[in-house]
C-alpha positions as CSV (number, residue, x, y, z in Angstrom):
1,X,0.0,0.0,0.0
2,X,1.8,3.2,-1.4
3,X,1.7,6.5,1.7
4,X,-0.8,9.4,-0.1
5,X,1.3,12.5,-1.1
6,X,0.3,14.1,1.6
7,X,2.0,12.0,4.5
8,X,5.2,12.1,2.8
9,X,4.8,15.6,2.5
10,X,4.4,15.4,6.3
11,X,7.2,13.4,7.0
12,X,9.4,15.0,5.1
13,X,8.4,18.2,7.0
14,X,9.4,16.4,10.3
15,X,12.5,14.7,8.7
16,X,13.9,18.4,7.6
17,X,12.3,19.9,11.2
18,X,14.7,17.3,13.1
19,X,17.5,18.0,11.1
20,X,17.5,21.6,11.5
21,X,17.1,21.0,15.4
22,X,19.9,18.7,15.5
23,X,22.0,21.3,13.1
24,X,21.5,24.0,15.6
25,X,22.0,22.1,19.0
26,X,25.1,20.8,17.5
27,X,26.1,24.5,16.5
28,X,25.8,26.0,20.1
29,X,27.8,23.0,21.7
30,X,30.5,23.7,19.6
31,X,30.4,27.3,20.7
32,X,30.2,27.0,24.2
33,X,32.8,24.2,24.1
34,X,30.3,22.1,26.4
35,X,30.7,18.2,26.7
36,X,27.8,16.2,26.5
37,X,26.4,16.0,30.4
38,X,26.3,19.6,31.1
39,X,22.7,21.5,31.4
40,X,22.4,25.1,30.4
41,X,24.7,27.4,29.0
42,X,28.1,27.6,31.7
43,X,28.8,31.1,32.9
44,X,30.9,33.5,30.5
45,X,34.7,35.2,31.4
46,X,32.7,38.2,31.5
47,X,30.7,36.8,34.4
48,X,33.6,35.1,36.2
49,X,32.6,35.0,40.3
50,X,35.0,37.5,41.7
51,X,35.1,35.2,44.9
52,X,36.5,32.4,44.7
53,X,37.8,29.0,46.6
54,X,41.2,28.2,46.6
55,X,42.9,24.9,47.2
56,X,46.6,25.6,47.7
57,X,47.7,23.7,50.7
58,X,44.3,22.8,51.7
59,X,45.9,19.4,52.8
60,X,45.1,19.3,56.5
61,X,43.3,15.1,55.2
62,X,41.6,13.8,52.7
63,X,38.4,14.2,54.0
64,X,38.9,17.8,55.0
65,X,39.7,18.8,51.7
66,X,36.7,17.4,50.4
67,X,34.8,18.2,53.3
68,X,35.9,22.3,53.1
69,X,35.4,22.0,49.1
70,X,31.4,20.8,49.7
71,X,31.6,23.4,52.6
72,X,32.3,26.3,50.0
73,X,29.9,25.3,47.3
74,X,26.9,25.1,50.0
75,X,28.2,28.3,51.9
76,X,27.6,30.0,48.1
77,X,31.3,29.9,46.3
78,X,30.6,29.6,42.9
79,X,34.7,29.7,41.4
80,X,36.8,27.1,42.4
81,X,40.8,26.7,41.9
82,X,42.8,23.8,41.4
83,X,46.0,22.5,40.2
84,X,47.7,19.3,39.4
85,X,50.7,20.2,41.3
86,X,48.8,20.5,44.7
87,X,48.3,17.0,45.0
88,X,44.6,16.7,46.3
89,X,42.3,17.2,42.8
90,X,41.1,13.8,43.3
91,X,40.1,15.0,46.9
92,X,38.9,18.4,45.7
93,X,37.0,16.2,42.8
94,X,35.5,14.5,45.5
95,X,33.9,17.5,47.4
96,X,33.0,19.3,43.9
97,X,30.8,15.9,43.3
98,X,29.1,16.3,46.7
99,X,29.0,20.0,47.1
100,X,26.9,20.5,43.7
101,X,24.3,18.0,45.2
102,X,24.1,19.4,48.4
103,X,23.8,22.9,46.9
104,X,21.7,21.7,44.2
105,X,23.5,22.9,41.7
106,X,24.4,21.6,38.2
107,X,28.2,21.4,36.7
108,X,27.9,24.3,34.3
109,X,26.3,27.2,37.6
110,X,30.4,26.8,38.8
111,X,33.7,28.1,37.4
112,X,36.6,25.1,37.7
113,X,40.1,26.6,37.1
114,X,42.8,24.3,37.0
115,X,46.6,24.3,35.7
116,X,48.9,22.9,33.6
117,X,53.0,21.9,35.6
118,X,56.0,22.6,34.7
119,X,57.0,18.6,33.8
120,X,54.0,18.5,30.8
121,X,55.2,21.8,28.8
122,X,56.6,19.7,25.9
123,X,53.4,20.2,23.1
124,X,53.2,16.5,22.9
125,X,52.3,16.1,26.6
126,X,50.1,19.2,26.9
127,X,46.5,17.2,26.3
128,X,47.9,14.4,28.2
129,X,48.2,17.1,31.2
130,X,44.4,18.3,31.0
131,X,42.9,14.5,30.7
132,X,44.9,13.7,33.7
133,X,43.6,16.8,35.9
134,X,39.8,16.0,34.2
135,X,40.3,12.4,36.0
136,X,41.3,13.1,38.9
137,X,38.9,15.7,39.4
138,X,35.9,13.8,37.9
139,X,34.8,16.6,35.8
140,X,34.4,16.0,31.4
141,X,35.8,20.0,31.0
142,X,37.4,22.7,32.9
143,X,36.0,26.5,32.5
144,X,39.5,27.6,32.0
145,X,43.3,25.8,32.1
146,X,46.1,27.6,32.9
147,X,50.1,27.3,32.3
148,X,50.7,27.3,35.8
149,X,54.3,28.8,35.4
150,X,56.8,30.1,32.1
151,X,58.9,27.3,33.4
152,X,59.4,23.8,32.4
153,X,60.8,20.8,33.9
154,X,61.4,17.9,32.1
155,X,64.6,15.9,31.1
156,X,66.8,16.6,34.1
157,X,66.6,19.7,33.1
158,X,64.5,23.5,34.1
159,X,64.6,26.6,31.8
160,X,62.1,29.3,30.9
161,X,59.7,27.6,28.0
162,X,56.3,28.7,27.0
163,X,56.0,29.8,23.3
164,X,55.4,26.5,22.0
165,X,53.4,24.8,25.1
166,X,51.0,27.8,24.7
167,X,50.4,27.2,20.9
168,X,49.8,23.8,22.0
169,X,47.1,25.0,24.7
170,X,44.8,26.9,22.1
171,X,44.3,23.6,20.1
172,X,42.5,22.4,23.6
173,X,39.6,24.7,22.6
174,X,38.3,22.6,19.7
175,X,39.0,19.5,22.5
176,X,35.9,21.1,24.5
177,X,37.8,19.8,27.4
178,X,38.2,23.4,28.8
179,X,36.6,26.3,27.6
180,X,39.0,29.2,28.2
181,X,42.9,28.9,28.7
182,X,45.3,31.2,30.4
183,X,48.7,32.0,32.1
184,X,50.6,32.0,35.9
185,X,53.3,34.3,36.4
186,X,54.1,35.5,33.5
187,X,56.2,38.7,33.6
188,X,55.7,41.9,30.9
189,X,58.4,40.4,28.9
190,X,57.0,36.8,28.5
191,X,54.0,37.8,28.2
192,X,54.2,40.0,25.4
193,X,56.5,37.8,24.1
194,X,53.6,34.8,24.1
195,X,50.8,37.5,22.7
196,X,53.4,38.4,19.9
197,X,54.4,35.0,18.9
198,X,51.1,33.0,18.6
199,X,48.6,36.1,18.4
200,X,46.5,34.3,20.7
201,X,46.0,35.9,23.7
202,X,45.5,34.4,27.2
203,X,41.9,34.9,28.5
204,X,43.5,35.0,32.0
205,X,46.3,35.6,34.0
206,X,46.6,34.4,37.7
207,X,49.4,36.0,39.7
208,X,50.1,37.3,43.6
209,X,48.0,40.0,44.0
210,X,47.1,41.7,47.9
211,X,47.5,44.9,50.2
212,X,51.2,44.0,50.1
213,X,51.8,43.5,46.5
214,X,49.4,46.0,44.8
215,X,51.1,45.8,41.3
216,X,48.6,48.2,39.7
217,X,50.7,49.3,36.7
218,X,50.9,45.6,35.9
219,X,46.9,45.0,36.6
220,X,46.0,48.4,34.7
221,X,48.4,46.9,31.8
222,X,45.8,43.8,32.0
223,X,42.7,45.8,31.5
224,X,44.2,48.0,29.0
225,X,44.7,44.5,27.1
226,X,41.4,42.7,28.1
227,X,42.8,40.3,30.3
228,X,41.0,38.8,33.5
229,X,43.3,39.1,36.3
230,X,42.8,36.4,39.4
231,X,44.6,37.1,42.4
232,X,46.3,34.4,44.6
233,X,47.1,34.6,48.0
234,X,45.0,38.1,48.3
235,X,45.4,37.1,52.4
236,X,49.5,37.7,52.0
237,X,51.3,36.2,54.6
238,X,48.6,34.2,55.6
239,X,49.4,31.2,53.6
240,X,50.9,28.6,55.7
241,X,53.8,28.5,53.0
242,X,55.0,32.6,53.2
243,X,54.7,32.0,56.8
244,X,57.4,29.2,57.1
245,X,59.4,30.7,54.5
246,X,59.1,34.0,56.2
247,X,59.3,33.3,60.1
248,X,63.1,34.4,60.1
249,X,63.1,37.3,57.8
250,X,63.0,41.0,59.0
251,X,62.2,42.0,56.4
252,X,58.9,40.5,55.9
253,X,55.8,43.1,57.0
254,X,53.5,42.5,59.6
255,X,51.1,39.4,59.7
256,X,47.7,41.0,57.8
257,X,45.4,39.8,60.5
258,X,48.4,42.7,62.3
259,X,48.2,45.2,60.2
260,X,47.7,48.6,61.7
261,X,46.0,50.1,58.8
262,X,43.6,47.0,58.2
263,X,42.6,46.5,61.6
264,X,41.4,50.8,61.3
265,X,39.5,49.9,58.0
266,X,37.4,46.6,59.3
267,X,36.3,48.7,62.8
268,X,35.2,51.4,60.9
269,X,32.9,48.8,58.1
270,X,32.2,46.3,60.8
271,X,34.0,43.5,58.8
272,X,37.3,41.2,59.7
273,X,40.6,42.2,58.2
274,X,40.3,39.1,55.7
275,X,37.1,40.4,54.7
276,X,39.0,44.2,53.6
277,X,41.9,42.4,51.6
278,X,39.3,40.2,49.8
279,X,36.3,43.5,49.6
280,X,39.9,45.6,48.5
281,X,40.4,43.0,45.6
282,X,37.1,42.5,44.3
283,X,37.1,46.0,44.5
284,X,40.0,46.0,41.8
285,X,37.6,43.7,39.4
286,X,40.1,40.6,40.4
287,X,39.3,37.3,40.9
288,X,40.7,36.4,44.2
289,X,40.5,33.0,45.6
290,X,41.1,32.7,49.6
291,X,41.3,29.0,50.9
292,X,40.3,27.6,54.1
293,X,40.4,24.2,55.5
294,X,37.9,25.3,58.3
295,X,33.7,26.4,57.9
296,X,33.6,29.4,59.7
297,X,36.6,30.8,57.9
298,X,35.2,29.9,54.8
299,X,32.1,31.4,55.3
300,X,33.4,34.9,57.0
301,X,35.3,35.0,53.3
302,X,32.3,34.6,52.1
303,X,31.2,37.7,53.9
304,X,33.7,39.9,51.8
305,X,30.8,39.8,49.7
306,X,29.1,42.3,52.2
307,X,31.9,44.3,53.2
308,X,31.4,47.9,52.0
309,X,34.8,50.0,51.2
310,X,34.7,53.7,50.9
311,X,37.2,55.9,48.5
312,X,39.2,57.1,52.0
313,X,40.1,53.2,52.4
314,X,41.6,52.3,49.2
315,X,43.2,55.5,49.9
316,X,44.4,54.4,53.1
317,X,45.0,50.5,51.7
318,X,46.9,52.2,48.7
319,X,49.3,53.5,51.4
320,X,50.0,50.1,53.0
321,X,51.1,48.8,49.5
322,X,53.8,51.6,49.1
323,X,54.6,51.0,53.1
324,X,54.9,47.1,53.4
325,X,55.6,46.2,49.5
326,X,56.8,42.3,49.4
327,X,56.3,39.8,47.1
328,X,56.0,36.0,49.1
329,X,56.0,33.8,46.2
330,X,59.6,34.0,44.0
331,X,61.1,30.6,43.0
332,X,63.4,32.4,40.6
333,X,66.7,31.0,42.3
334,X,65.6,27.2,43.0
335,X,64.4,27.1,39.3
336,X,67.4,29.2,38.1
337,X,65.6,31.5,36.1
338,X,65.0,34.7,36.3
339,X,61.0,35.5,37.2
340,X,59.2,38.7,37.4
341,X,61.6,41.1,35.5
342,X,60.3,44.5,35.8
343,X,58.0,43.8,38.4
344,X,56.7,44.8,42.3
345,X,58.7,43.4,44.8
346,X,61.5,41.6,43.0
């Protein structure tokens, strides 16, 4: 029995309706980079939470990193910073997994930052780097990948390298394992260096920012270019590792939670002193990612959120810069290369 004319007219109708639906969802994934299993559009750089969790020496145990992770998702952190060379992404996996349930949230509501070390900078072993940082952290695709330092380490041997690594990173985009890519402590010269040689420009750039390293030539140069700036450590000297390195040094400034000048600023707003340095960087339209292995200090830097600045204090905060300028993190003579040429506190 031959269909009438009219029901293959019909079905042909559907056939091409399908099609054109299929076309176009296919179109968007490619465009937002978004591997099958995430729901809704992810959020854009332009959106990027300027709070953040960070997971640097968030290592008291296993379950405490996870635990603090889950903690930061349900307290409202909607950023959250790894790398492979902290050693815990399977742990901070872990409390990703359960803090998105327990918040209700789906994978593509959260920012997932992530890096790329020093020992996978040869192009062949750039991917390789990513898939292992995907497994261990559970996840199908990152919201942005960084080259965690100008630096590679591989063969015995450690030199400055990242021209060809990079070009190696922007083929990761049409991977749609991570949807934006980025540098770490880069100085002006490598970075205009990696802008001039592969014309591909990092979306982001993650580097020691706080009240004792202000380095606002270098973050004006940023926006001047369009580049997100994150800051690590914006709590200074109180990461566990500055503090160790630090305890014998006279010429390290005063512990933040210390300072004169910050302790003035949170009477007057009725916030903590973490609360200023974090309020003082959001301020500056940086990303800044505190960590903390313990709920109430997660959710007080949470509270940054609340903390109201006025002109006078970055006035006042602009001051402590100039007073107590240091820069904690400089590995420039155990790798034996020079770092930060040019640069604040060097």
């Amino acid at each position: 029995m031959q269909e009438s004319p009219r029901n293959l007219m019909n079905g042909l109708c559907v056939t091409v309706s399908l099609l054109a639906f299929l076309l176009a969802a296919l179109s968007q994934a490619h465009s937002d980079q978004v591997p099958l299993g995430s729901h809704g559009p992810p959020i854009k750089l332009q959106s990027i939470p300027l709070l953040g969790f960070g997971t640097w020496n968030l290592r008291v145990s296993a379950q405490n990193t996870s635990d603090a992770v889950s903690a930061a998702l349900q307290t409202g952190f909607r950023h959250i910073d790894c790398a492979k060379v902290y050693g815990n992404q399977k742990e901070v996996g872990n409390g990703i997994g359960n803090g998105l349930k327990k918040a209700g949230l789906e994978r593509n509501e959260v920012w997932i930052t992530s890096k790329l070390w020093n020992d996978h900078h040869d192009p062949d072993r750039v991917e390789e780097g990513l898939d292992e940082t995907l497994s261990e952290l559970n996840l199908q695709y990152l919201d942005l990948y960084l080259m965690h330092w100008p630096v590679a380490a591989e063969g015995g041997m450690i030199e400055e390298s990242y021209v060809e690594t990079w070009k190696a990173m922007t083929k990761l985009l049409d991977t749609g394992k991570t949807r934006y890519i980025g540098v770490s402590n880069f100085d002006p010269r490598q970075l205009k260096n990696l802008i001039k040689a592969t014309s591909h420009k990092p979306s982001v750039h993650q580097m020691e920012l706080h009240p004792y390293l202000q380095q606002s030539d270098w973050l004006q140069w940023h926006e001047d270019n369009g580049i997100h700036v994150t800051a690590y450590s914006p709590l200074a000297n109180l990461n566990p590792t500055y503090k160790e390195k630090e305890a014998s040094s006279k010429k390290s400034p005063p512990a933040l939670l210390d300072n004169p000048e910050l302790t003035k600023i949170a009477n007057k707003q009725d916030c903590t002193i973490p609360q200023v340095a974090l309020k003082w960087g959001i301020g500056r339209k940086t990303s800044v990612i505190p960590k903390s292995s313990q709920v109430s200090h997660i959710q007080e830097n949470y509270g940054a959120l609340e903390c109201r600045l006025e002109s006078d204090d970055y006035k006042s905060l602009a001051k402590v810069g100039k007073k107590y300028l240091h820069r904690f993190n400089n590995p420039s003579k155990s790798y034996g290369v020079p770092l930060f040429e040019g640069l604040d506190g060097v």
